[in-house]
C-alpha positions in Angstrom: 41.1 -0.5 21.6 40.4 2.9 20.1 40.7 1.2 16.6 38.4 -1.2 17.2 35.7 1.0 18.6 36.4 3.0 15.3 35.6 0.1 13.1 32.4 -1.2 15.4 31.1 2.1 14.9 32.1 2.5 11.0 30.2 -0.8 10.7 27.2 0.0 12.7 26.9 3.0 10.3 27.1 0.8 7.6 24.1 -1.4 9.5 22.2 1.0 9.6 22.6 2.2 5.8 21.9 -1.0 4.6 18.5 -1.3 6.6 17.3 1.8 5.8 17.9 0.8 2.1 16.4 -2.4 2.6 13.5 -0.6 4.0 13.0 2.0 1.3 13.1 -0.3 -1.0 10.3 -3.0 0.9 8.1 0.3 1.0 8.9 1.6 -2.4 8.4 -1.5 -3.8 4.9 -2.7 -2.2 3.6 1.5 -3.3 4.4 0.8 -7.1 3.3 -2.4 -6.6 -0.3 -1.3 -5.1 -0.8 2.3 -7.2 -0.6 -0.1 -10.9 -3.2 -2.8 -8.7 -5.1 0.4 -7.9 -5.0 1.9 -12.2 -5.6 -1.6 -13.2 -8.6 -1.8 -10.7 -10.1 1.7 -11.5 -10.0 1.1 -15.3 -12.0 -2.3 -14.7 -14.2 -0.2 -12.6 -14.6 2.5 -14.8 -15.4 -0.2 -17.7 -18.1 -1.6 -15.9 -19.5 1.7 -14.9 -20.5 2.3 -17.7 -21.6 -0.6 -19.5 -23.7 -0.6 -16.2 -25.0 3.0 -16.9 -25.8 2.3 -20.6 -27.9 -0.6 -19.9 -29.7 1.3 -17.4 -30.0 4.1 -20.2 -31.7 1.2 -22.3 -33.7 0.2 -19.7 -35.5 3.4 -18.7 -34.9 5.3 -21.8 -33.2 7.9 -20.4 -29.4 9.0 -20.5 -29.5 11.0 -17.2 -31.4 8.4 -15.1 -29.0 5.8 -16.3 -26.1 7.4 -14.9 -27.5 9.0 -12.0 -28.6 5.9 -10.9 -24.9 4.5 -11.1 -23.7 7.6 -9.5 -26.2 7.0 -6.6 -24.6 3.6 -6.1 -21.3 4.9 -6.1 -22.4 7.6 -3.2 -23.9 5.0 -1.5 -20.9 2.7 -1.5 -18.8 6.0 -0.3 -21.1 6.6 2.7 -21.0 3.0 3.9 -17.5 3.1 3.4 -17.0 6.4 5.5 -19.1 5.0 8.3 -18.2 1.5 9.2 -14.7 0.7 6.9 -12.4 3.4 6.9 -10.8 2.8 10.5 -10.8 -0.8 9.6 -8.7 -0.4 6.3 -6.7 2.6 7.6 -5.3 0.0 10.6 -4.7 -2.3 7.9 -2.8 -1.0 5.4 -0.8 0.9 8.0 0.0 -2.1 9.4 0.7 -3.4 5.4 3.4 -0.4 5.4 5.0 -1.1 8.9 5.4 -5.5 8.1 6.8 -4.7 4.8 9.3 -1.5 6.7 10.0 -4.4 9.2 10.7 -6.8 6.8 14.5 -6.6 6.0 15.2 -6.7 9.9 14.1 -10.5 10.1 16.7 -12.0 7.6 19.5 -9.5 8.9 22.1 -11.4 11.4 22.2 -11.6 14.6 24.9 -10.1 16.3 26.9 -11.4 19.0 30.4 -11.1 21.1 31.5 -14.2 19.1 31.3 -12.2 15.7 33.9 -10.5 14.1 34.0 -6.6 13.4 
């Protein structure tokens, strides 16, 4: 009896290794995954700034206007976003972070008094 209590809790040890692996990895994996989608997107964003603020700069003949004027769009975009988005995207990407931490558990086995240790 002692033996077998041994090995049920050698193997829930091992369980438990193996989810938090699984877990790491779902999380790890989904970060990498969203910081190069995050480069990528800031690179395109960057591009179009400023083709954006060199037309402007054609358009009104001045340097300075032309990119203050993008940089007022930007600051505008950042106050919207503080005042009605960022409790809405916070509860979602936490929620991202705790599906894909979660993830592992729902294709582990089931275990019951049938199966053997």
């Amino acid at each position: 009896m002692v033996e077998l209590i041994k090995k049920y809790v050698e193997n829930r040890i091992q369980l438990v290794k193996l989810e938090l692996i699984g877990v790491l990895a779902n999380v790890a994996a989904g970060l990498i995954s969203s910081f190069l989608i995050f480069i990528m997107g800031m690179l395109i964003l960057l591009m179009f700034s400023l083709s954006l603020a060199f037309w402007l700069t054609g358009i009104f003949n001045s340097e300075v206007i032309g990119f203050a004027i993008v940089g007022g769009i930007y600051t505008l975009i950042f106050i919207i976003y503080l005042r009605f988005s960022k409790n809405i995207i916070d509860t979602k990407v936490k929620d991202a972070i705790v599906t894909a931490a979660l993830a592992d558990e729902e294709e582990l086995p089931e275990f019951n008094e049938s199966t053997e240790l």
